[in-house]
C-alpha positions in Angstrom: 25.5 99.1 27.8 26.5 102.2 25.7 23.3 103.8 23.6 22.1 107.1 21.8 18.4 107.7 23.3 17.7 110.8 20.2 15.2 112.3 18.9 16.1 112.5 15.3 18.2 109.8 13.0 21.8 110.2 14.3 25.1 109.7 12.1 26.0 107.6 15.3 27.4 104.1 15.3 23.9 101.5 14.8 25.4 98.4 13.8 24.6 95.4 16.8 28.6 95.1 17.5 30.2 91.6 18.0 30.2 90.0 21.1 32.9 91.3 23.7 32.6 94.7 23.2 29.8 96.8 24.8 26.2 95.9 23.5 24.7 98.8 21.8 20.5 100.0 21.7 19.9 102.4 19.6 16.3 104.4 19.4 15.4 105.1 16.1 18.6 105.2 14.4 19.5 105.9 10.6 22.9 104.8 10.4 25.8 102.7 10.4 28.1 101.5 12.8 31.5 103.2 12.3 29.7 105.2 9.4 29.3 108.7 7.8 27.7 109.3 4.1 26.4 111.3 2.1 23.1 112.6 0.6 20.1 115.5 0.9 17.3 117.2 1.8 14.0 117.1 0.2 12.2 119.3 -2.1 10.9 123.3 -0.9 8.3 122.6 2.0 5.3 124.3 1.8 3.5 125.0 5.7 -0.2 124.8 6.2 -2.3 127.7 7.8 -2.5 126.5 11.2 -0.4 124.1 13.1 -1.1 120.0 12.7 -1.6 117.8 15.3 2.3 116.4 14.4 3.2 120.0 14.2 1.9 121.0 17.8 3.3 117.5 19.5 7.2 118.7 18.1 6.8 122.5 19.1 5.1 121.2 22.7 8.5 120.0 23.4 11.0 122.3 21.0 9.5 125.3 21.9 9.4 124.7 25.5 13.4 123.7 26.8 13.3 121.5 23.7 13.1 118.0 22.1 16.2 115.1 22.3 17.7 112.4 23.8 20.0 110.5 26.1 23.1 108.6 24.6 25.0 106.4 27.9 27.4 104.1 28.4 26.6 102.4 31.8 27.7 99.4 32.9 25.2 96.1 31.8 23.5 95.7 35.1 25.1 98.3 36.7 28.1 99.1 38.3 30.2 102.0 39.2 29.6 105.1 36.9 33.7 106.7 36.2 34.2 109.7 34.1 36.3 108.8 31.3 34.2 105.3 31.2 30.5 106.3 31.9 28.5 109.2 30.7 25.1 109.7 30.9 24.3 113.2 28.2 21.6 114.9 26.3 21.5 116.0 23.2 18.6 118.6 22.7 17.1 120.8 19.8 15.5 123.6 20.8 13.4 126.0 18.6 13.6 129.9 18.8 10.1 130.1 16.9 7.8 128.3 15.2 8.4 127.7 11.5 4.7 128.0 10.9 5.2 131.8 11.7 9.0 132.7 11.4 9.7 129.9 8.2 12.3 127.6 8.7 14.4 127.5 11.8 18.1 127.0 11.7 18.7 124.8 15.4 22.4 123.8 16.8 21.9 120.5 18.9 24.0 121.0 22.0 25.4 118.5 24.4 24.9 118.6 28.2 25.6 116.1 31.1 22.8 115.0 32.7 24.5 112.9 35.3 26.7 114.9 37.6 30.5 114.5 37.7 30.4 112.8 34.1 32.0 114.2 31.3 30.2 114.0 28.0 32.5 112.4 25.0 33.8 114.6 22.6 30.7 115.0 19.8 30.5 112.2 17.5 32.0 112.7 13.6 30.6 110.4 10.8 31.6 111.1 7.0 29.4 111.3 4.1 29.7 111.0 0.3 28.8 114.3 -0.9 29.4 115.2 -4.3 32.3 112.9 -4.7 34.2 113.9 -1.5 33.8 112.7 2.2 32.6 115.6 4.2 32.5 115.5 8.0 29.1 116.1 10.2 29.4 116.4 14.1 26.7 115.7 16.3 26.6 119.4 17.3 26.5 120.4 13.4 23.5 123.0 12.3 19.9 121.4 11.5 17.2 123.3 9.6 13.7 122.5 10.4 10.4 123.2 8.5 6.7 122.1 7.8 5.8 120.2 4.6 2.2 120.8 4.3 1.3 118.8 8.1 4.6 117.1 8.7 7.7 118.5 10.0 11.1 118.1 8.0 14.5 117.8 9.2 17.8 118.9 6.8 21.3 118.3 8.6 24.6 120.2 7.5 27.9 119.0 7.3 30.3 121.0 10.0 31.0 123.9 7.3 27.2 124.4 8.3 27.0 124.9 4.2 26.5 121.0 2.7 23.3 119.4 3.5 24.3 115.7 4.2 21.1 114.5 4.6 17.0 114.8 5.6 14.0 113.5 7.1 10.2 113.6 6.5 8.6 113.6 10.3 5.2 112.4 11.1 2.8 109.9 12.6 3.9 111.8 16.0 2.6 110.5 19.4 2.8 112.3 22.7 3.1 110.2 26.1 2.6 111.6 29.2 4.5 110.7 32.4 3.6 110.9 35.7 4.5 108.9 38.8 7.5 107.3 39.3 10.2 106.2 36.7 9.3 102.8 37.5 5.7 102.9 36.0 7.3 104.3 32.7 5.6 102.6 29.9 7.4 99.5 28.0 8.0 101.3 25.1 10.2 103.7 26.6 11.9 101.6 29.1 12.5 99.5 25.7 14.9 102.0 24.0 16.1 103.5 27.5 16.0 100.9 30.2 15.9 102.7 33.2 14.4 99.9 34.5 17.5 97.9 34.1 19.3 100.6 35.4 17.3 100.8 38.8 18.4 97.4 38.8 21.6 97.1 38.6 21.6 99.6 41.2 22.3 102.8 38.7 19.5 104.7 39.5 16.9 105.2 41.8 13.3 103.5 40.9 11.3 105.7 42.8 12.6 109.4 41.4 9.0 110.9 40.4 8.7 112.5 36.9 9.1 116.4 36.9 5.5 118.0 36.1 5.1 118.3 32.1 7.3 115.6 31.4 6.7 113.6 28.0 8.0 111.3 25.7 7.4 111.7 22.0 7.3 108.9 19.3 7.2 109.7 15.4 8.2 107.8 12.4 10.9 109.1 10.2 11.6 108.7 6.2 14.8 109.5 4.5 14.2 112.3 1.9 17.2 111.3 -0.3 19.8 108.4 -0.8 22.4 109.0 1.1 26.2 106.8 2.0 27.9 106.6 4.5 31.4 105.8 5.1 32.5 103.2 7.7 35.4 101.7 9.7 36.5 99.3 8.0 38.7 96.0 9.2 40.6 94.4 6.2 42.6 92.2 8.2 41.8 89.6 10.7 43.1 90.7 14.4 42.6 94.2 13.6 42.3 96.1 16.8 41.2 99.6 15.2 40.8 100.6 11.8 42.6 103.9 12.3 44.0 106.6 14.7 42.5 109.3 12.5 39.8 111.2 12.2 38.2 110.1 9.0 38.4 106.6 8.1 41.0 105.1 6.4 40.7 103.1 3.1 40.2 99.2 3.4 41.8 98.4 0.3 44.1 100.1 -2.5 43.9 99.3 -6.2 40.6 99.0 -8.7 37.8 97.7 -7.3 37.5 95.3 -10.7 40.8 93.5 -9.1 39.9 93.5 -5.5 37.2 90.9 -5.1 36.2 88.2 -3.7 36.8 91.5 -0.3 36.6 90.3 3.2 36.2 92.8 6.3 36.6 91.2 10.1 35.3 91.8 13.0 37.5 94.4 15.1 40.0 92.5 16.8 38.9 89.0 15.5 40.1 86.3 13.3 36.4 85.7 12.3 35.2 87.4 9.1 32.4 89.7 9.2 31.4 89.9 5.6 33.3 88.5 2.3 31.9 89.2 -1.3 32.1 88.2 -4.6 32.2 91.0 -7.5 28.8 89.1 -7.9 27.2 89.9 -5.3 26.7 93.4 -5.9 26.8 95.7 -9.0 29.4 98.6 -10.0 28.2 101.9 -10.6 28.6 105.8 -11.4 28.0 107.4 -8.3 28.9 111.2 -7.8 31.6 110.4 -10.4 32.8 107.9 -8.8 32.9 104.1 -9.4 30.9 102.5 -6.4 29.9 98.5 -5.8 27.0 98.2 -4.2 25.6 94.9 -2.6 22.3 93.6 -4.3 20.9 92.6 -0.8 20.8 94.7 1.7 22.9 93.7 5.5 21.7 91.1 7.9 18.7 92.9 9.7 20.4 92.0 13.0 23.4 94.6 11.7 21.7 97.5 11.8 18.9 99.7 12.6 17.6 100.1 9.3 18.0 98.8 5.4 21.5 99.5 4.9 23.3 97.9 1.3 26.8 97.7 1.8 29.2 99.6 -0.7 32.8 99.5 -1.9 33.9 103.0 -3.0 37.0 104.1 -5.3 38.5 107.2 -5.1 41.8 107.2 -6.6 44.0 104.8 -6.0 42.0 104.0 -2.5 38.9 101.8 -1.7 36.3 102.7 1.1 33.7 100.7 2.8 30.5 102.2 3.4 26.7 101.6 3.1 24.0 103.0 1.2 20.6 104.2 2.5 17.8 104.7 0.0 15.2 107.7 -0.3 12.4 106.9 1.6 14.0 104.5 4.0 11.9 104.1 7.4 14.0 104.3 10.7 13.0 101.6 13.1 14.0 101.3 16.9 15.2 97.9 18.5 14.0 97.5 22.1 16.0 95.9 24.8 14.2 92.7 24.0 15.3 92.4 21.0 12.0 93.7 19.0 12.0 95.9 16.1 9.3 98.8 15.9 8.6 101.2 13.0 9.2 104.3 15.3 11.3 106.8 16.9 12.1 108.1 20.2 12.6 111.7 22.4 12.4 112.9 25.3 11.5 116.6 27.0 13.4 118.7 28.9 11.7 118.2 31.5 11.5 114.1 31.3 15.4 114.4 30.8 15.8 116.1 34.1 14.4 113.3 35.4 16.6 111.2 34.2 19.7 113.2 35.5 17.8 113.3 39.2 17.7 109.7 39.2 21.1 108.3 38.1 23.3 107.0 40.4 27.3 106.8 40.4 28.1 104.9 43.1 25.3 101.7 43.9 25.1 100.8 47.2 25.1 96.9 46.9 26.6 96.7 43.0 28.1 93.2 44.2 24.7 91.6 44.4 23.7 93.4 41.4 25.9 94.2 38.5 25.2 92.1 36.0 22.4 89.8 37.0 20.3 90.9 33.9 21.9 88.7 31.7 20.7 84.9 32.0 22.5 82.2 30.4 20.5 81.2 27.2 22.2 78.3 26.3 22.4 74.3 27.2 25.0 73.6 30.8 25.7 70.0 28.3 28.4 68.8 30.9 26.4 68.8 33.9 28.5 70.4 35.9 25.5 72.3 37.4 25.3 76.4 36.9 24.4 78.2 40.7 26.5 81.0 39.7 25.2 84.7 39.0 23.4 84.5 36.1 23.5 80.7 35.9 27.2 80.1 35.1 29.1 78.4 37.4 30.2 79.3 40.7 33.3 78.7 42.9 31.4 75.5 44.2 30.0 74.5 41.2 33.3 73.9 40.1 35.0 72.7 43.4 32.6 69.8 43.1 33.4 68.8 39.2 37.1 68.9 40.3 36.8 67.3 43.3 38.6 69.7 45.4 38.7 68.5 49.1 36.7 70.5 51.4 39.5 71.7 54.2 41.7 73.3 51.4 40.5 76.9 51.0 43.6 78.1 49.7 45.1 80.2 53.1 48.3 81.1 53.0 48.6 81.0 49.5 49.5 84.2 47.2 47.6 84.3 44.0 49.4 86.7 41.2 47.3 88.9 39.2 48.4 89.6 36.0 46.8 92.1 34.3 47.7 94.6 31.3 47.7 98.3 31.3 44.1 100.1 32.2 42.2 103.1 32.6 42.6 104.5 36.5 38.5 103.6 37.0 39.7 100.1 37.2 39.5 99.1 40.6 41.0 95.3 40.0 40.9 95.0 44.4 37.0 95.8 44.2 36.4 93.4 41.4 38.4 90.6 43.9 36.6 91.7 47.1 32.9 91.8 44.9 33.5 88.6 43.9 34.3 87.3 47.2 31.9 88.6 48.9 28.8 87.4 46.5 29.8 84.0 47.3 30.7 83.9 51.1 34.6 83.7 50.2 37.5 85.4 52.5 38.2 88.5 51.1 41.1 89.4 50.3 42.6 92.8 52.9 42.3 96.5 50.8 45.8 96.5 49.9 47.3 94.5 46.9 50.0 91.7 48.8 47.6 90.4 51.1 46.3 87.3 49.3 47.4 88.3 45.5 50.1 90.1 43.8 49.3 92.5 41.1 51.1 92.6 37.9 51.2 95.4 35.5 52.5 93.8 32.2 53.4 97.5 30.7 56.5 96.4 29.8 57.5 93.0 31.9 57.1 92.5 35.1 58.3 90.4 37.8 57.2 88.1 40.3 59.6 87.8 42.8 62.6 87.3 40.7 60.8 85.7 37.8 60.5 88.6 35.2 56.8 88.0 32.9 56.9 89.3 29.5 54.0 89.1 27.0 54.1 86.6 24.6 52.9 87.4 21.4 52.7 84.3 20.0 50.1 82.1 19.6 50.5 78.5 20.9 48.8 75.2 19.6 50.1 72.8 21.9 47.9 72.2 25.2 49.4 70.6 28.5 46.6 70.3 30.2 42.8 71.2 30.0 39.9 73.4 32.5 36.3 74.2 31.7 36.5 76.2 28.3 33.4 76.6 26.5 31.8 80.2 27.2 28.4 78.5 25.4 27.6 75.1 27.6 29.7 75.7 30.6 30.7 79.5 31.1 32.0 80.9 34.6 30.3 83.4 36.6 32.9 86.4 36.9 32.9 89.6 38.7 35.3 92.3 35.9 35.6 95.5 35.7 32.7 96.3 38.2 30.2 93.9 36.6 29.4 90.2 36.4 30.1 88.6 33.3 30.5 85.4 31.7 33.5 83.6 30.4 35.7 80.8 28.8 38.4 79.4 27.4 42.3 80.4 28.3 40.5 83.3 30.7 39.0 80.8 32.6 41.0 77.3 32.4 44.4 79.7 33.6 42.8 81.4 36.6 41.3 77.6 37.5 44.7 76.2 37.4 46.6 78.7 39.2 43.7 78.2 42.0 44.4 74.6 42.2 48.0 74.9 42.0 47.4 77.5 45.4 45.5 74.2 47.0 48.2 72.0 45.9 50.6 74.0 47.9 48.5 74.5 50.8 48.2 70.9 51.3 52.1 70.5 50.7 52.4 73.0 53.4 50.4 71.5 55.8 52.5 68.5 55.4 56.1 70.4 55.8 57.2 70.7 52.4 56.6 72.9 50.0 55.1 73.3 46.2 57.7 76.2 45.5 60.5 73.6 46.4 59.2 71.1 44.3 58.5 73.3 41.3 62.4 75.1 41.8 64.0 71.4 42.0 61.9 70.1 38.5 63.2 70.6 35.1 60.5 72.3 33.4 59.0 73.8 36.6 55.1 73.0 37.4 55.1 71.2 34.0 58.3 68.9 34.6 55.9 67.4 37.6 52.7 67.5 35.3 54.4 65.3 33.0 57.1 63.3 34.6 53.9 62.1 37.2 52.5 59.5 35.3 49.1 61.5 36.6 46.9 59.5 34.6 47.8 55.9 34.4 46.3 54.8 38.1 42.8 53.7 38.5 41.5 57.0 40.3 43.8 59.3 37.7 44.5 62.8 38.7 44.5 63.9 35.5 41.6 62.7 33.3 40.8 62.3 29.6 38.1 64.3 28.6 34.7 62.6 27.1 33.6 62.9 23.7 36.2 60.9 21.5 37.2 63.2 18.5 36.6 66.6 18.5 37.6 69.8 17.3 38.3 68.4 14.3 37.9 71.4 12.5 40.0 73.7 14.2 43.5 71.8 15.1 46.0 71.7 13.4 46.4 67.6 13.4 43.4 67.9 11.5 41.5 64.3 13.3 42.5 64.7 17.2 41.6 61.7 19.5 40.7 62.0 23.0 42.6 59.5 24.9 44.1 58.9 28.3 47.4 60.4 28.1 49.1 62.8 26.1 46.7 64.1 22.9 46.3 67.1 20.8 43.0 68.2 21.9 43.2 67.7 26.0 46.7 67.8 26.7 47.2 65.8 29.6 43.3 65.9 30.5 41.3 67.4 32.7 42.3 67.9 37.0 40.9 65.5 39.6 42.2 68.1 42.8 42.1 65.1 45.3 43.9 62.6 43.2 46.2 65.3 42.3 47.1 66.6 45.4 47.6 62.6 46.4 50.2 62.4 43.5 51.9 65.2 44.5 
């Protein structure tokens, strides 16, 4: 889970990303995912006499080691905590005096680690429209902060530390005392920074007692002006990233008159995100340039707060972007999913706390890592579902297949193929975790004992078998596994966390397990799979379909029910499930005992 705990409206990333990527909770966000824009400050604030009650609350906390947040990225449900991966940082703005005596105060937020060992991120850069041109505001950038009459104002500079970019009006502020331990934290606050779910997954320690003085501080925030920010934009479907470079790069060239009906994707996806008709919005002037702006604002599930989305030309070059109107509230979105009209910070002292408590290495993060997310969806097949989270587990599925119970699989290597990764990777752990949460033999520390690990860099081979990444996509299925990450998803231990999945990343794994009990068997009985396969033309497929595997009245190979399906989304446009050879199934679905009979 990867967040931004602040105290103030970030030019962080706030849209809810797609699924597959890390899920993002942001606390009182006012801002767009991929963004940067542009806009102001308010009018010349004018202090009262003495200190309001929302005026007291802020300097309680910026006068005194400060007011801020945490922004993490730590594994959903826990897991091992890797610099270059994880970090768990603050980001705190403290006050030198008050403005109600010295006038306004110019603050630099500054990042710190709160977790030891892991390296904060380079500070975030978002890009606004200011006066026609994209200017650049890091997360460390200069803040000036006042009093209007009993509220407290924020103005944010761009990095030259000259443009304001934008500015909040601060009030309605709340001050919550914490005392005991973490785990009696109010819901609120667990809601926006789930230690809870931390403690968990093993990532932190439950118990750790609040420092003395520690608080948390809830306000609500306004926009003082319009202000857009520019996004990442993907014009193409399969996109991976938008750009390399530091600013964002223009979706589209040409006029903006010409351009529509515009389509962005989701990153790496050949869904589309958005797509608009020139109707849909209306062109405008906007800091001399020519700017479409949508007439409804995004899908509330997008982002954090009413965001419009814009097209905007400069030059030759079109930008995506949204706009965020004066006098725009910030909202938070809890970890259940509810929306409230408030933001979030912590104090020095409660974000101490936090870094006490964190915890890099679980002890037991097999049991735990991922157990928080339950399956929300119908198991339609019956297969059953007494896997972590409710997806299916190793016997869950050695049931539906019919895989006899003395074939375990010894003696049998199991290749691994796997693309480049990060050194945090620890592909053995994930094998051993995942043994080990369901009473299987685990596999010895080194890679060759049971598996062989394949690093598909650039090729690779498997004994003298070289494996090369195909980049093409292939329509024509030989045979079929359980696929559907919705109805009948399969528990999975990746990357230090349990998970859920589908489709090819399932079905392949499945297959090469029941080819490893084919051959087991075949051994047993003196001959061998790797023979067999050698011998065939076509290899493991030659057998598949020269064996006549479904034609006999216990098939091993076994049309799947549900007559025509998939219409929509083959290429044969009407595919029939039959037994036999079709368009959907391939050659059906594996009975392991009939199979291993046939063979």
């Amino acid at each position: 889970m990867k967040n931004r705990f602040v105290p103030a409206m970030p030019e962080g990333l706030a849209r809810a990303c797609p699924p597959g990527l890390a899920a993002v909770l942001m606390a009182g966000l006012l801002s767009a995912c991929g963004g940067g824009g542009g806009g102001g400050g308010g009018g010349t604030p004018t202090p009262t006499a003495t200190l309001s009650a929302d005026q007291k609350i802020y300097e309680d906390a910026a006068l005194h080691g400060g007011i801020g947040g945490i922004s993490y990225n730590v594994p959903y449900g826990g897991g091992v905590l890797a610099s270059g991966n994880s970090f768990v940082y603050s980001t705190l703005t403290t006050l030198s005096a008050s403005p109600l005596a010295s006038g306004s105060q110019t603050v630099t937020p500054r990042l710190a680690t709160v977790a030891p060992s892991l390296t904060p991120p380079s500070p975030h850069k978002s890009w606004y429209l200011v006066g026609g041109q994209f200017v650049a505001r890091s997360t460390t950038a200069n803040e000036q902060v006042s009093y209007d009459g009993t509220a407290v104002q924020v103005v944010r500079y761009a990095d030259d530390n000259q443009t304001i970019v934008d500015g909040f009006h601060e009030d309605a502020f709340r001050e919550v005392a914490l005392s005991g331990s973490v785990s009696s934290a109010p819901a609120e606050l667990l809601g926006v920074l789930p230690l809870d779910q931390w403690a968990a997954g093993g990532n932190f320690s439950a118990a750790t007692p609040w420092q003395p003085g520690a608080f948390y501080v809830a306000r609500k925030e306004t926009l003082t002006a319009d202000r857009t920010l520019l996004e990442a934009c993907y014009p193409l479907a399969n996109l991976a990233t938008a750009s390399t470079a530091t600013m964002p790069p223009p979706c589209f060239s040409g006029s903006l008159a010409s351009r529509f009906p515009l389509t962005l994707w989701f990153p790496a996806s050949s869904h589309p995100r958005e797509t608009y008709a020139a109707a849909d919005g209306t062109v405008s002037t906007l800091q001399g340039l020519q700017v479409w702006t949508a007439n409804q604002p995004e899908p509330g599930g997008g982002y954090l707060t009413r965001s419009y989305r814009v097209f905007i030309q400069q030059g030759g070059a079109i930008y995506a972007g949204v706009m965020q109107r004066q006098g725009t509230a910030a909202t938070s979105t809890l970890s259940d999913g509810s929306v409230v009209g408030e933001v979030f910070a912590l104090n020095q002292a409660a974000i101490s706390t936090v870094g006490q408590g964190v915890v890099l290495t679980p002890s037991t993060p097999r049991q735990t890592a991922g157990i928080l997310r339950g399956l929300s969806t119908l198991d339609l097949y019956g297969i059953g579902g007494t896997g972590v989270n409710g997806a299916l587990s190793p016997q869950d599925l050695r049931t539906h297949y019919d895989v006899p119970p003395a074939l375990d699989g010894t003696g049998q290597t199991i290749a691994v193929v796997d693309s480049p990764g990060p050194s945090w990777i620890n592909y053995i752990d994930d094998l051993q975790a995942y043994s080990l949460a369901f009473g299987l033999p685990v596999c010895a520390s080194a890679a060759g004992s049971c598996f062989q690990h394949v690093d598909l860099s650039n090729g690779a081979f498997i004994g003298s078998s070289q494996v090369l990444v195909n980049t093409d996509e292939r329509a024509v299925p030989d045979v079929t596994a359980v696929a559907d990450p919705a109805h009948s998803p399969v528990a999975m231990y990746f990357r230090q966390r349990w998970t859920m999945e589908g489709g090819t990343s399932v079905g392949a794994p499945l297959w090469a397990g029941i080819t490893a009990l084919i051959a087991q068997q075949k051994a047993a009985a003196g001959t061998s799979l790797a023979a067999s396969v050698a011998a065939a033309p076509g290899g493991f497929n030659g057998l598949l379909y020269r064996g006549n595997l479904f034609a006999t009245a216990n098939p091993a190979l076994e049309a799947l029910a549900g007559g025509t399906i998939f219409a929509q989304e083959v290429s044969c446009g009407s595919c029939s499930v039959v037994p036999g050879y079709n368009d959907v199934a391939g050659l059906g679905t594996p009975d392991v005992a009939s199979l291993i009979a046939a063979f």
